[in-house]
N, C-alpha and C positions, 0 to 999 in steps of 0.2 A: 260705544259709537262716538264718534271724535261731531263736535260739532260742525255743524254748514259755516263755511265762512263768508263774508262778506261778500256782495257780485253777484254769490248764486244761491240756488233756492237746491233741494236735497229731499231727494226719494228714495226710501230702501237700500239705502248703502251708497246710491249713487248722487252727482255732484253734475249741476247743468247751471250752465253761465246767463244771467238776465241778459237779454240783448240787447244791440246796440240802441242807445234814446231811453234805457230804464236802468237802475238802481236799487241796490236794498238799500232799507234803514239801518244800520250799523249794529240799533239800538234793540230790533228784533228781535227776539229768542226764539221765534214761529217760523221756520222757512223751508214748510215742506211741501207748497205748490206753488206755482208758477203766479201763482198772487202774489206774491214775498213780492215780484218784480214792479216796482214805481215808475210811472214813464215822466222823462223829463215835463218842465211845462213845456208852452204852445211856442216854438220858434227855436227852442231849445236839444238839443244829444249829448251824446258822451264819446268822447273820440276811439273808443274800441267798446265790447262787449265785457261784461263782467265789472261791472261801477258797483265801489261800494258804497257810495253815498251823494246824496244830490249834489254835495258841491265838485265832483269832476262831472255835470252836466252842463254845458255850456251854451251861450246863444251864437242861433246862425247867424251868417252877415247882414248886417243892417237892423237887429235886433239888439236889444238890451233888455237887463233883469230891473225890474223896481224894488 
């Protein structure tokens, strides 16, 4: 079985994309329920579905990251 790749989390053979505002950990080796998905922080998304890491999470307008 070929590993899950980053973005999506992987059941039984098949392959589903975190959505849009979540993320995997890159760093994960575990990504076989829909927990694998991290939601960006608060004011924060990702400009399409399938993020493989926090940093393509970005802030909405008028927000910033500390």
């Amino acid at each position: 079985m070929e590993p899950c790749t980053p973005g999506y989390w992987c059941n039984s053979g098949q392959r589903f994309p975190c959505n849009r505002g979540f993320y995997t950990d890159a760093k994960a080796t575990e990504r076989t329920t829909l927990a694998a998905c991290h939601p960006c922080g608060a004011n924060a998304i990702t400009a399409t579905d399938h993020a493989a890491s926090e940093i393509e999470c970005y802030c909405n307008v008028g927000y910033y990251m500390n």
